[in-house]
C-alpha positions in Angstrom: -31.2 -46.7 13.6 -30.4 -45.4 10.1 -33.5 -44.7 7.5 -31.9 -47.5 5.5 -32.3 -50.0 8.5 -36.1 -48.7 9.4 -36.8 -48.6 5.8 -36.0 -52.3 5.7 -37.9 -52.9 9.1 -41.0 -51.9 8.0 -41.0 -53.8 4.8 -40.7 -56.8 6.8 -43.3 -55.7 8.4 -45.6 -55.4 5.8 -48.2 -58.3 5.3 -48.6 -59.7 2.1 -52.8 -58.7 2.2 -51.4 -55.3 2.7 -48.5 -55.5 -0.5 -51.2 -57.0 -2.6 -53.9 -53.8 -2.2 -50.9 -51.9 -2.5 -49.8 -53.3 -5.8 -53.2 -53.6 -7.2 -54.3 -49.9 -6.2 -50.8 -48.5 -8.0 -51.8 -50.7 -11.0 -48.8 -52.8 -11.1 -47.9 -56.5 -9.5 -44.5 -57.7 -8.4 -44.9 -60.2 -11.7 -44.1 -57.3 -14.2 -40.8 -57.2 -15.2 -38.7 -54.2 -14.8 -41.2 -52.6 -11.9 -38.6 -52.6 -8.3 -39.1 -51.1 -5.2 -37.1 -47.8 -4.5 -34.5 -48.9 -1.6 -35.5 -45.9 0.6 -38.9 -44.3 1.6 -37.3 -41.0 -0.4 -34.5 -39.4 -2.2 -34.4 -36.8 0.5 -33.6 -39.4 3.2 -30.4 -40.5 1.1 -29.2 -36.8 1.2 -29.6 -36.1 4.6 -28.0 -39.1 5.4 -24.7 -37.6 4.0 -25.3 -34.6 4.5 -28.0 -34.1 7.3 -25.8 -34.7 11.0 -25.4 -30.6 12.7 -21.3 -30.7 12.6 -21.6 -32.1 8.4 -23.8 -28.9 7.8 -22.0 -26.3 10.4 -18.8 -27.6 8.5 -20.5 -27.2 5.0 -21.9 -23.9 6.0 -18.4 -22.6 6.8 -16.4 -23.9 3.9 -18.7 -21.7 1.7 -17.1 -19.0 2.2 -13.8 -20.6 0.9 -11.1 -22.6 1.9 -10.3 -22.5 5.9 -7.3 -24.4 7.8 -8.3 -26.8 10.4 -7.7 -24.2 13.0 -10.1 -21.7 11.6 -12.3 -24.1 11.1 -12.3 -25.6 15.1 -12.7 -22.2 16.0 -15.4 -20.8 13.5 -17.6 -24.0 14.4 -17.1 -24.7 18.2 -16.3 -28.2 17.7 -13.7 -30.1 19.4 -11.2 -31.5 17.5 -12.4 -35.2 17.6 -15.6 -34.3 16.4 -14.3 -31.6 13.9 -11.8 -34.2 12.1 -14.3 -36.9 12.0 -16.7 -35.4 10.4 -14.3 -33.5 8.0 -12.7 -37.3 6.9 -16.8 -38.3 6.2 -17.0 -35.3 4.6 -14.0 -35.8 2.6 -15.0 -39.7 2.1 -18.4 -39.1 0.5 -17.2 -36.8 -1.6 -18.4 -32.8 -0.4 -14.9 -31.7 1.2 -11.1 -32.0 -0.5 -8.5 -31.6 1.8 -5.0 -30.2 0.6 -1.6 -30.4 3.0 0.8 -27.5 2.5 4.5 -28.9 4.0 5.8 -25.4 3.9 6.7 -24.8 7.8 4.9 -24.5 9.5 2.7 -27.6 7.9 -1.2 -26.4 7.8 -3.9 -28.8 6.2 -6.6 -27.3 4.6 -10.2 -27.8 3.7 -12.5 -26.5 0.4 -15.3 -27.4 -1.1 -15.7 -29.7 -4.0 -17.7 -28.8 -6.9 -20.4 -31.4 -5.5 -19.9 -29.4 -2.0 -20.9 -26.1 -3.5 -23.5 -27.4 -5.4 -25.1 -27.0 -2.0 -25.0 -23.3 -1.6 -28.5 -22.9 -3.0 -30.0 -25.4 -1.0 -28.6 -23.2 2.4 -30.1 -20.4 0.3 -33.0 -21.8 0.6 -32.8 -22.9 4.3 -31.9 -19.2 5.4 -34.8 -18.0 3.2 -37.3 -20.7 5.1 -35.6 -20.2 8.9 -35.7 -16.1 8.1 -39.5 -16.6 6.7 -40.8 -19.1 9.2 -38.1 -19.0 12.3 -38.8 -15.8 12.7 -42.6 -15.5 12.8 -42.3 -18.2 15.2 -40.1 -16.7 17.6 -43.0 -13.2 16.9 -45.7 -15.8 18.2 -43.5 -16.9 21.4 -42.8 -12.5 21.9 -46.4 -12.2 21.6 -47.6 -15.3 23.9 -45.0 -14.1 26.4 -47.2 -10.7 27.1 
């Protein structure tokens, strides 16, 4: 089930005792025009949607480091080819991956980032910074409970 789709379920959910506190302890009522309800829990939700499956980020990962053919691409990530060419068409589809065919023989396709793909190179910046901070110490603790 999609955040979307559990976003949605628990609004249903929701009794109208508990939307009235809600409203009245944020200060507004549904009566005051202009005042909606966001469509999902967070903006971070939306991203990882797009972004957030392991073979979209592996892919994403990769392609920082420039454009790569298909090929190099299968190989760099371990995924099959299935896999590997759906998620590079989602990819490609929401926007994150171009994909350019060169008809020269032998044909080769190949894949870059788009300006909105590398716009994510900070944010995996930031992810190695966290995992090198935080993965680490926790691997220390599992070393250190291990004696």
């Amino acid at each position: 089930m999609s955040s979307q789709e559990l976003a949605e379920a628990e609004s249903t959910e929701t009794t109208s005792a508990e939307t009235e506190s809600a409203t009245s302890e944020a200060g507004s009522t549904d009566s005051e025009p202009g005042v909606t309800a966001p469509e999902t829990p967070c903006p971070v939700v939306d991203s990882l949607e797009q972004i957030g499956s392991r073979w979209r980020l592996v892919v994403l990962h990769e392609l920082l480091n420039g454009e790569l053919r298909f090929n190099e691409l299968k190989r760099e990530t371990d995924a099959n080819a299935r896999t590997l060419s759906r998620v590079l068409d989602d990819l490609q589809e929401t926007g994150f991956v171009d994909r350019r065919l060169e008809e020269d023989a032998p044909v080769a396709t190949y894949y870059s980032l788009t300006p909105k793909g590398e716009s994510l190179a900070p944010v995996f910046e930031e992810i190695d910074a966290w995992a090198n901070e935080w993965l680490a110490a926790c691997s220390e603790q599992r070393d250190d409970s291990d004696d």
